[in-house]
C-alpha positions as CSV (number, residue, x, y, z in Angstrom):
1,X,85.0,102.4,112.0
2,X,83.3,101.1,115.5
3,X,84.3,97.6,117.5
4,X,81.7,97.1,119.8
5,X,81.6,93.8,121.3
6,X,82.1,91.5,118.8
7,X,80.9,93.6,115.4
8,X,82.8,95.9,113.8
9,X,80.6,98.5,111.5
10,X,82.0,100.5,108.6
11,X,79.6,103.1,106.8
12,X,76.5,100.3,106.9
13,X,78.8,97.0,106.9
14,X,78.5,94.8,110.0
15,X,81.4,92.8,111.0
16,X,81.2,89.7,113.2
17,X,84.6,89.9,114.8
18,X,87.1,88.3,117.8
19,X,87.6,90.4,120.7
20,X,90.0,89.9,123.2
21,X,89.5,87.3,125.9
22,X,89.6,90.1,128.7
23,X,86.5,91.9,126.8
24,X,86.7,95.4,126.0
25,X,88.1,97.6,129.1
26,X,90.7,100.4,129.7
27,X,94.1,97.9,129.7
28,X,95.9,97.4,132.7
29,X,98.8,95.7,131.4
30,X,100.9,94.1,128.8
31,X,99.9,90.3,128.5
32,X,96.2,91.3,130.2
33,X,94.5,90.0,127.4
34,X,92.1,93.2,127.0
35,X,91.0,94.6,123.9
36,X,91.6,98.5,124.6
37,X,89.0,100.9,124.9
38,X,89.4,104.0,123.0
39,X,89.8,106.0,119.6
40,X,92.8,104.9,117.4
41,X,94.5,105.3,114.7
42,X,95.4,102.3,112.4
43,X,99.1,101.4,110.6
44,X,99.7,100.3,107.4
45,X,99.1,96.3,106.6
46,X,101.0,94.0,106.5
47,X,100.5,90.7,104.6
48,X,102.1,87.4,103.3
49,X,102.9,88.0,99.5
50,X,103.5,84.0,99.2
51,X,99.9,84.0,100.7
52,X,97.7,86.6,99.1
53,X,97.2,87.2,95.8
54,X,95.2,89.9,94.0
55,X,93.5,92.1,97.0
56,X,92.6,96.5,96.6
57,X,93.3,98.9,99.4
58,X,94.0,102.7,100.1
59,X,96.0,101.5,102.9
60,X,100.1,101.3,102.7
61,X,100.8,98.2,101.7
62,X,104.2,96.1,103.1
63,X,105.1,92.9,102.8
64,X,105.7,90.6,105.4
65,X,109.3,88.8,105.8
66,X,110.5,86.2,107.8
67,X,112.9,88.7,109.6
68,X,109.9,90.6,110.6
69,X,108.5,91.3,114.3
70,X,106.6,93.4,116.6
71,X,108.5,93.9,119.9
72,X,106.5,93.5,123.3
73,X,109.6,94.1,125.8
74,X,108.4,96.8,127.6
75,X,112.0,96.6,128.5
76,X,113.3,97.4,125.1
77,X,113.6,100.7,123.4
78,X,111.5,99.2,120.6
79,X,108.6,98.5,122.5
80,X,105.5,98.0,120.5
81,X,107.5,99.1,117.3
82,X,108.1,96.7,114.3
83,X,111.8,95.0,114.1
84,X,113.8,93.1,112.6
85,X,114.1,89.7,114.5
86,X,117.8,88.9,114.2
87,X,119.3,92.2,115.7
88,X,116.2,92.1,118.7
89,X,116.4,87.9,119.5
90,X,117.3,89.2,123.3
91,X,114.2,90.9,123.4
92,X,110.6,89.5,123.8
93,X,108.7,89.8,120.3
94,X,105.5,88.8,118.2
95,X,106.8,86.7,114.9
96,X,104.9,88.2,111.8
97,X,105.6,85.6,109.5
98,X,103.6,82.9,111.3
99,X,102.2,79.5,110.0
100,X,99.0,79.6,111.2
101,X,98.2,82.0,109.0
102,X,96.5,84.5,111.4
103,X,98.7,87.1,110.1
104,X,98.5,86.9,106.7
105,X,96.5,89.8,106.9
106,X,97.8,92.4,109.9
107,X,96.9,96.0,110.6
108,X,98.3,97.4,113.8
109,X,96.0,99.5,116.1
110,X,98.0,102.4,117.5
111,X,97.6,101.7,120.7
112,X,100.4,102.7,123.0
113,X,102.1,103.5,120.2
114,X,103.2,107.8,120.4
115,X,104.3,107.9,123.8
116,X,105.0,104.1,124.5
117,X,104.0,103.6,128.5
118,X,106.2,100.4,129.8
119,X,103.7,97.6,130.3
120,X,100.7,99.2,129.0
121,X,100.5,96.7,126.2
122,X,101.7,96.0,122.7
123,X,101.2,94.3,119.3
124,X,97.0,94.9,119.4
125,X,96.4,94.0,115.6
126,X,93.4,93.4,113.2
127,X,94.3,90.0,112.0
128,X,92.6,87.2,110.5
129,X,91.0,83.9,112.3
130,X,89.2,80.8,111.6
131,X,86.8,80.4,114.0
132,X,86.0,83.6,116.3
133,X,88.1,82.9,119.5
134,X,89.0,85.0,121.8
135,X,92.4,86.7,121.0
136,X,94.9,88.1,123.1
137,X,94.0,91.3,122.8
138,X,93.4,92.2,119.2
139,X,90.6,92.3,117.1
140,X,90.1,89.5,114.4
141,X,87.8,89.0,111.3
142,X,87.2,86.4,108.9
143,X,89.2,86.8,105.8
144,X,86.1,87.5,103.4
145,X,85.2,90.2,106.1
146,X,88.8,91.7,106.5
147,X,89.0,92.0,102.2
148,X,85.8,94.2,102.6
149,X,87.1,96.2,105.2
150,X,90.1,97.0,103.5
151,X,88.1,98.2,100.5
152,X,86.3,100.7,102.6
153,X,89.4,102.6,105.1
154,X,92.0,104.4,104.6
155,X,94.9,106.0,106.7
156,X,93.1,108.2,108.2
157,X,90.1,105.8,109.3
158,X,90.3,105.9,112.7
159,X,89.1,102.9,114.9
160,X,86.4,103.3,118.2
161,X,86.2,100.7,120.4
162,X,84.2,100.8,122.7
């Protein structure tokens, strides 16, 4: 799988896709709003049950609670790591169970993720969006777009972005 600019392409599927508001660069810190540059490897999903019904992947599928979140304290020792919210409130954190439904869909990009660099960023996802704005940092794709690329990786797809 290849991000470049705003399309993702898998095998001889094109993508349209959101991009981080900081473009695609080398990031410099957490909160920079830069897509990262690089080769990565990608999580398992995560997805609303109460939202999704019947959907096919090879991926590791898990089930998003309201408890759930993704920790971006570079001053915790869960950095960039999924927690549960009640025991981490102290800590800085991305909710998973969110309204807006952006999330309904996540797969994290492991990003910062083996040897976790303080401030080097955290919680870069493949999520969903409605209308192609710039993200944060993560990459985003329409739903109809995210169901096909689920059908075609696996755990061992790797993501270049570039």
């Amino acid at each position: 799988m290849k991000l470049k600019q705003n399309t993702i392409y898998i095998d001889e599927f094109k993508l349209k896709c959101a991009i981080g508001k900081g473009g695609i660069k080398k990031k410099i810190k957490e909160g920079d709003k830069i897509t990262p540059k690089g080769l990565f490897s990608i999580g398992d999903l995560f997805y609303r049950a109460d939202r999704i019904d019947n959907f096919t992947t090879k991926l590791t599928k898990k089930k998003i609670k309201k408890n759930m979140g993704w920790c971006d304290d570079p001053n915790s020792k869960n950095y960039n790591r999924l927690i549960k919210l009640k025991k981490y409130d102290e800590h800085s954190f991305e909710k998973l169970f969110k309204k807006s439904g952006i999330y309904d869909f996540i797969v994290p990009i492991k990003y910062n993720y083996y040897k976790q660099k303080k401030n080097k960023g955290s919680a870069i996802f493949i999520h969903l969006t409605k209308d192609y704005k710039p993200t944060l940092g993560c990459v985003a794709l329409k739903k109809k777009d995210f169901l096909i690329m689920l059908n075609l990786i696996d755990r061992k797809t790797k993501i270049k972005i570039y």
